[in-house]
ROSE-4610 file (N, C-alpha, C; in Angstrom, 1 decimal, always signed):
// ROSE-4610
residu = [X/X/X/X/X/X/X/X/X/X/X/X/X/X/X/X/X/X/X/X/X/X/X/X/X/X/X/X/X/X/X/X/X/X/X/X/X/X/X/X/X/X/X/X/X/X/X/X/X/X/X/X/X/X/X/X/X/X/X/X/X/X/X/X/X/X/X/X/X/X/X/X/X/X/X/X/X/X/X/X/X/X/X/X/X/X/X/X/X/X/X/X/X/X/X/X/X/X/X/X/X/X/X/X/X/X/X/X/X/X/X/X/X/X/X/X/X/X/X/X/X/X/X/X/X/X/X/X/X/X/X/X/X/X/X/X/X/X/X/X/X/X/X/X/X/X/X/X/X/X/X/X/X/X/X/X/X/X/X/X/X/X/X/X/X/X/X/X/X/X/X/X/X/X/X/X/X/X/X/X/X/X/X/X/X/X/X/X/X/X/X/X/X/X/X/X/X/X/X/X/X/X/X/X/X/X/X/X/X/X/X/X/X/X/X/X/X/X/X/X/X/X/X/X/X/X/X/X/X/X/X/X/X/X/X/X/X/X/X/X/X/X/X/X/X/X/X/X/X/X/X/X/X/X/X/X/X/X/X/X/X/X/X/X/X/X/X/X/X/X/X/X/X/X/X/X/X/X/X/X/X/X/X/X/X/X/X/X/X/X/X/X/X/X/X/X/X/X/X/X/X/X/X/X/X/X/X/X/X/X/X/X/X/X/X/X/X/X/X/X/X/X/X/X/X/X/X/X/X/X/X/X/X/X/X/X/X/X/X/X/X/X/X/X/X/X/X/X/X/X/X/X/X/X/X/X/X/X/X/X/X/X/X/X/X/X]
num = [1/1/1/2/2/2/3/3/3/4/4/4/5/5/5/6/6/6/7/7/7/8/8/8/9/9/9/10/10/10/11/11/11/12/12/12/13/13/13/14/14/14/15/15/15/16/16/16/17/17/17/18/18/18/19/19/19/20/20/20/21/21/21/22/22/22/23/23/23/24/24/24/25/25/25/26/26/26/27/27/27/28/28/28/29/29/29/30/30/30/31/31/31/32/32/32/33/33/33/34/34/34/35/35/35/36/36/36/37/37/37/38/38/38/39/39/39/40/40/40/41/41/41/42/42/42/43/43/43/44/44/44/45/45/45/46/46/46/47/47/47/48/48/48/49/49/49/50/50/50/51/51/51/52/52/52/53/53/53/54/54/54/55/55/55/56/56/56/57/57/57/58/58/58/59/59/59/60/60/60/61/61/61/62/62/62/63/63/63/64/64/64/65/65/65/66/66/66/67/67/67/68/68/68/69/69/69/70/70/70/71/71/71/72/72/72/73/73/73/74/74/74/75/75/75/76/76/76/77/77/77/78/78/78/79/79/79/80/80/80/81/81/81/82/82/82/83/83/83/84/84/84/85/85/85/86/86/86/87/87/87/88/88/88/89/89/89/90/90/90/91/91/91/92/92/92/93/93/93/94/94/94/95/95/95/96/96/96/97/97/97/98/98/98/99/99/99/100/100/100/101/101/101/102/102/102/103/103/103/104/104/104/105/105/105/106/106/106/107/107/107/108/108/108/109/109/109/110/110/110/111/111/111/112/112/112/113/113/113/114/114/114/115/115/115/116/116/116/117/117/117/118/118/118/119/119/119/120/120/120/121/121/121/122/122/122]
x = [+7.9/+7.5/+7.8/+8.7/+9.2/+7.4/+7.0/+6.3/+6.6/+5.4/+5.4/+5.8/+6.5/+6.8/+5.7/+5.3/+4.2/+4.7/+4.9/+5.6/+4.5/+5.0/+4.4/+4.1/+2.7/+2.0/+3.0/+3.5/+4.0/+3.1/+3.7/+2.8/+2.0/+2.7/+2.0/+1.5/+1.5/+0.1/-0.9/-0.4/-2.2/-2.3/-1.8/-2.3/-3.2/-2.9/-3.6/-5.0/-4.6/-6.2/-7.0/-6.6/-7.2/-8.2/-6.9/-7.6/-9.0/-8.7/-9.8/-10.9/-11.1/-11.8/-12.8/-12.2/-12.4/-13.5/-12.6/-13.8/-14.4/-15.0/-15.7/-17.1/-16.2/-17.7/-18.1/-17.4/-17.6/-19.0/-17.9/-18.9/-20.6/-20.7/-21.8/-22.9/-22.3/-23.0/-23.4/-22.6/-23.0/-24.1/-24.1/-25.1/-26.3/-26.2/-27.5/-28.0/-27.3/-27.9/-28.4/-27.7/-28.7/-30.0/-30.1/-30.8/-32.4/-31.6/-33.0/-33.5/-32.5/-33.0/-33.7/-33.5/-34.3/-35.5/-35.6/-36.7/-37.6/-37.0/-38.2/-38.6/-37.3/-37.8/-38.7/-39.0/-40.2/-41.7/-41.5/-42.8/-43.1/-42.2/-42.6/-43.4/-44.4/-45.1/-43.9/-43.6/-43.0/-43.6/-42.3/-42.4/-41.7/-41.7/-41.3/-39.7/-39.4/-37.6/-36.9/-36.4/-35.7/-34.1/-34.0/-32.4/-31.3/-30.2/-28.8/-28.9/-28.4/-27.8/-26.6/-25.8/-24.9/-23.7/-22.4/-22.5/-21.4/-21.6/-20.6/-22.0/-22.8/-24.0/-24.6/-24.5/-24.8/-23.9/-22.8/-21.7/-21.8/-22.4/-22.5/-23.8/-24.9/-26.0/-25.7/-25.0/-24.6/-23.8/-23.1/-22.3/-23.0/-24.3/-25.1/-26.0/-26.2/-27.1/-26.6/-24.8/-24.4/-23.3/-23.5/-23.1/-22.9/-23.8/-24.0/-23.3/-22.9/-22.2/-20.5/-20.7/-19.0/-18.4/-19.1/-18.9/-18.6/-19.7/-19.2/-17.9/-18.1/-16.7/-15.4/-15.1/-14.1/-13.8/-14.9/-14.5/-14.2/-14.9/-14.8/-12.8/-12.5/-11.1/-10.2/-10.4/-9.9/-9.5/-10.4/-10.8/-9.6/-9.8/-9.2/-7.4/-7.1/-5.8/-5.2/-5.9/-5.1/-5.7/-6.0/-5.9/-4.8/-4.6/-3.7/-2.6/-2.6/-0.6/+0.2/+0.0/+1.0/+1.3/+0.2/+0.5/+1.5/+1.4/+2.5/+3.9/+3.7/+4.9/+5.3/+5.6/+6.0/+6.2/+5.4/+5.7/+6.7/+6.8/+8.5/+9.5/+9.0/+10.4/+11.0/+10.1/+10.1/+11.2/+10.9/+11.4/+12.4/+12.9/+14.7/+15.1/+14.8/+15.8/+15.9/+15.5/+15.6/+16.3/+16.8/+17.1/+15.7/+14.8/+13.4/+12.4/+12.2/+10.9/+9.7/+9.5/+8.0/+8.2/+9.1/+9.2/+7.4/+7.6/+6.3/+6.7/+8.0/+8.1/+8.3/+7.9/+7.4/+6.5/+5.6/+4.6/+3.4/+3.5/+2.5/+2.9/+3.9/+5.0/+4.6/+3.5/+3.5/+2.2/+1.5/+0.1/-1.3/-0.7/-1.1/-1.1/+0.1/+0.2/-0.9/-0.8/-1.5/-2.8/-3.4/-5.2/-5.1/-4.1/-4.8/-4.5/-3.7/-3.9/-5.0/-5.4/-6.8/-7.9/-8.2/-9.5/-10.5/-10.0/-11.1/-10.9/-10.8/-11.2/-11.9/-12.2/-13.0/-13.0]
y = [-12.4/-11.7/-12.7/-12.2/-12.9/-13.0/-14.3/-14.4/-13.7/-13.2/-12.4/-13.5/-13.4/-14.1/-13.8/-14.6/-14.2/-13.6/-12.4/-11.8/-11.3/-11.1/-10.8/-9.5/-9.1/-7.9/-7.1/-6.2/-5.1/-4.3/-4.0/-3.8/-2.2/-1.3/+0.0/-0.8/-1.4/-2.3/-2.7/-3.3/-3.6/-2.7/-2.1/-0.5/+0.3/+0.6/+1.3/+0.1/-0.9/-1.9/-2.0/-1.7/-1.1/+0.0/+0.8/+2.0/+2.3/+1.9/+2.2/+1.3/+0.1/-1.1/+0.0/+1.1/+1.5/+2.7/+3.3/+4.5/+3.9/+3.2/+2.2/+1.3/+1.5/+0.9/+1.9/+3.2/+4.2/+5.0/+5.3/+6.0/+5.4/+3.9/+3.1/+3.6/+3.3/+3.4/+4.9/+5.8/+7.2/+7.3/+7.1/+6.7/+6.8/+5.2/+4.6/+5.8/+6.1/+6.6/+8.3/+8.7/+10.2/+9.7/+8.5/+8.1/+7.7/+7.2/+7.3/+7.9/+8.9/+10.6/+10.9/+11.0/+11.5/+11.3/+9.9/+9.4/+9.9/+9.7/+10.0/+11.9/+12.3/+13.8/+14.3/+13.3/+13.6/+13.1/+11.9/+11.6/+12.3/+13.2/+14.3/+15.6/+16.1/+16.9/+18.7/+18.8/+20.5/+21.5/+21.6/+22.7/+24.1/+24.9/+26.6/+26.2/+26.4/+26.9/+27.9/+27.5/+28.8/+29.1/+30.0/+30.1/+30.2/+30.1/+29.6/+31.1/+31.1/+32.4/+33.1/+32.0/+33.0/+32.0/+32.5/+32.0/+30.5/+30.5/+28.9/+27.8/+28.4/+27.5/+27.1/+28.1/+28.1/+27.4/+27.2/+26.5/+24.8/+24.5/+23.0/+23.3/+23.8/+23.4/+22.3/+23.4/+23.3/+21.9/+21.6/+20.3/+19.3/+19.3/+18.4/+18.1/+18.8/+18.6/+17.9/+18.5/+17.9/+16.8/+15.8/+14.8/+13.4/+13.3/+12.4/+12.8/+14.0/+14.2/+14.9/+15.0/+15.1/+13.0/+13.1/+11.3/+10.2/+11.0/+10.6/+10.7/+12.1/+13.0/+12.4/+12.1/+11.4/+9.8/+9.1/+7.8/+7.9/+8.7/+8.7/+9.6/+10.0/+10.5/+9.7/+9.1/+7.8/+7.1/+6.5/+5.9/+6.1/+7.3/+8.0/+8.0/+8.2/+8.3/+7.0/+6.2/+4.2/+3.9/+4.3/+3.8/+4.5/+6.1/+6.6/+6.9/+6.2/+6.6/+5.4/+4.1/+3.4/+3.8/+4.2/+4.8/+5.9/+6.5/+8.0/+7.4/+6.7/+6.5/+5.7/+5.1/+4.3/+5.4/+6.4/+7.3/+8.4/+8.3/+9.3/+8.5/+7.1/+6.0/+6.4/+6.3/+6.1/+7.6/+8.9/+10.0/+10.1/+9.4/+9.6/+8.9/+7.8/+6.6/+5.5/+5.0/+4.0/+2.6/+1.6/+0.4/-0.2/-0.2/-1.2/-0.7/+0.6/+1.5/+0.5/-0.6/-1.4/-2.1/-2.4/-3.1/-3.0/-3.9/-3.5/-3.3/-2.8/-2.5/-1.3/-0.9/+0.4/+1.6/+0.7/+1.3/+2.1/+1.6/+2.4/+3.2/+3.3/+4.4/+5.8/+6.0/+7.9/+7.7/+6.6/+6.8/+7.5/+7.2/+7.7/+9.0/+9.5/+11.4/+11.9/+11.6/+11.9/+11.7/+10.6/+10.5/+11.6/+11.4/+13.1/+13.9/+14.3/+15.6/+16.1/+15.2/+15.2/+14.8/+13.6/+13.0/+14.5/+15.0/+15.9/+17.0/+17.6/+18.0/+17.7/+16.1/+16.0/+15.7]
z = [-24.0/-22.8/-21.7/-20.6/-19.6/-18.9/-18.3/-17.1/-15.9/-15.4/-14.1/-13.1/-12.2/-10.8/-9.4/-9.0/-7.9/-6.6/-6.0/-5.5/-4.5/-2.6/-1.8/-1.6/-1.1/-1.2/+0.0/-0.5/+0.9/+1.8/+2.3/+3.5/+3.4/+2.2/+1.2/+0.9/+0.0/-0.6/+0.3/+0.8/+2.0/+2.6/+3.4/+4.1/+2.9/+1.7/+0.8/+0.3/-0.1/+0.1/+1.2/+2.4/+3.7/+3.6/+3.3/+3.4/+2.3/+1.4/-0.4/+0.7/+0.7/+1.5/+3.0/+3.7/+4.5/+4.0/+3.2/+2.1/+1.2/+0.6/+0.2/+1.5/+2.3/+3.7/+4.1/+4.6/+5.2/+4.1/+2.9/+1.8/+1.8/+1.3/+1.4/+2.8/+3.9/+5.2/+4.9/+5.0/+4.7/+4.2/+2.8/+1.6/+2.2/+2.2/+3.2/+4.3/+5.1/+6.3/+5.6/+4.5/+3.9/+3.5/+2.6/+2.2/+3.0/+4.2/+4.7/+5.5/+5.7/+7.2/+5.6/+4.3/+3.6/+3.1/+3.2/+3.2/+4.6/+5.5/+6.9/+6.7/+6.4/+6.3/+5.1/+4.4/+3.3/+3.5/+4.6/+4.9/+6.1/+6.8/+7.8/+7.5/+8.4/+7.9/+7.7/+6.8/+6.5/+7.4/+8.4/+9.5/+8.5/+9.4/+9.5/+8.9/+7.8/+7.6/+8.2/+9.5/+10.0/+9.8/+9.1/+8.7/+9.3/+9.0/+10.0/+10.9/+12.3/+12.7/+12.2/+11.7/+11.4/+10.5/+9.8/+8.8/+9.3/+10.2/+11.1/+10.7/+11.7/+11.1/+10.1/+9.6/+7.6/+7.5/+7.2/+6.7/+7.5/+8.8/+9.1/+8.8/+8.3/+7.7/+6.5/+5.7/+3.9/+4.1/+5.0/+5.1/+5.1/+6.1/+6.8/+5.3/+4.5/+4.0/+2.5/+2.5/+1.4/+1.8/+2.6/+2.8/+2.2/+1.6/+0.5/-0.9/-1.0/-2.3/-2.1/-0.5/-0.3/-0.4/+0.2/+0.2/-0.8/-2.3/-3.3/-3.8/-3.8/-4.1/-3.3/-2.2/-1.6/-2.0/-2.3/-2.8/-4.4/-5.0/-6.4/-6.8/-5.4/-6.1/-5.4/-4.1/-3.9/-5.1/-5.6/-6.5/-8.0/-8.3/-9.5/-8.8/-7.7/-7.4/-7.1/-6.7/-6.4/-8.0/-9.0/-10.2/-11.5/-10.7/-11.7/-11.0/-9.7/-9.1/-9.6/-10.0/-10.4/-12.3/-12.6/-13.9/-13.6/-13.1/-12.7/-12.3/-11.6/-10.9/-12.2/-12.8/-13.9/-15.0/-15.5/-16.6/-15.4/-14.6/-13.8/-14.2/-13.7/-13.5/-15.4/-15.7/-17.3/-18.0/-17.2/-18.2/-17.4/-16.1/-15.0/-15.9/-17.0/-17.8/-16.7/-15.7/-14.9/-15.7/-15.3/-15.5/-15.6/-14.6/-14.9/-14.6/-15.7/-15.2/-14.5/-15.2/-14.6/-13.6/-12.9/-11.7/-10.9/-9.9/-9.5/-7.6/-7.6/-6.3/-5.6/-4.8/-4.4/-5.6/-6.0/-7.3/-6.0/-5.1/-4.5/-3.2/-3.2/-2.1/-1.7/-1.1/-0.7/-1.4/-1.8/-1.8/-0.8/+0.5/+1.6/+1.9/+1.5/+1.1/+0.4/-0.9/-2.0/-1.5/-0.8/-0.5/+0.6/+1.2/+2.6/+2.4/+1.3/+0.5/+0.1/-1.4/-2.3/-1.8/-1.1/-1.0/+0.0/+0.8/+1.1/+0.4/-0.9/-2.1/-3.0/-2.7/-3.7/-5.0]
């Protein structure tokens, strides 16, 4: 097995460690901050539930309240796609017959597509 050569990060590479690094602080802070409007809204005395007027409101109710688990859902597929795109990209390089399916250069190319595609799906 030839030794790997220490080769400099491109600049898709750091833009995408950026970005993960960004949804990763963002997610956390979020977290935190449901965490403890939820905590204060349990030690508050339970008022009158009055329901959305109409279904725009309903629908930024349902958001407001499911914030903490869209948040998950965005770092957790972050997450799943900067771990399974260099796997992909290498089983494509792999079934064209490439000269050096494993290279490791432009392994993370159009990663940035793919997160603002999926990540607000979830």
């Amino acid at each position: 097995m030839m030794p790997l050569k220490p080769h400099h990060s491109s600049p898709v590479r750091k833009m995408a460690c950026r970005m993960l690094w960004v949804l990763l602080l963002v997610g956390s802070f979020l977290l935190r901050d449901c965490h403890g409007a939820r905590a204060a809204a349990a030690a508050a005395v339970p008022k009158e539930i009055v329901p959305p007027a109409g279904p725009v409101q309903l629908f930024l109710q349902t958001v407001k309240e499911g914030r903490r688990h869209l948040v998950a859902a965005a770092v957790a597929r972050s997450t799943s796609i900067f771990t399974m795109y260099p796997v992909d990209t290498i089983k494509t390089r792999m079934q064209m017959i490439q000269a050096n399916p494993l290279r490791l250069t432009g392994i993370f190319s159009g990663v940035a597509g793919s997160l603002i595609g999926q990540v607000p799906y979830g």
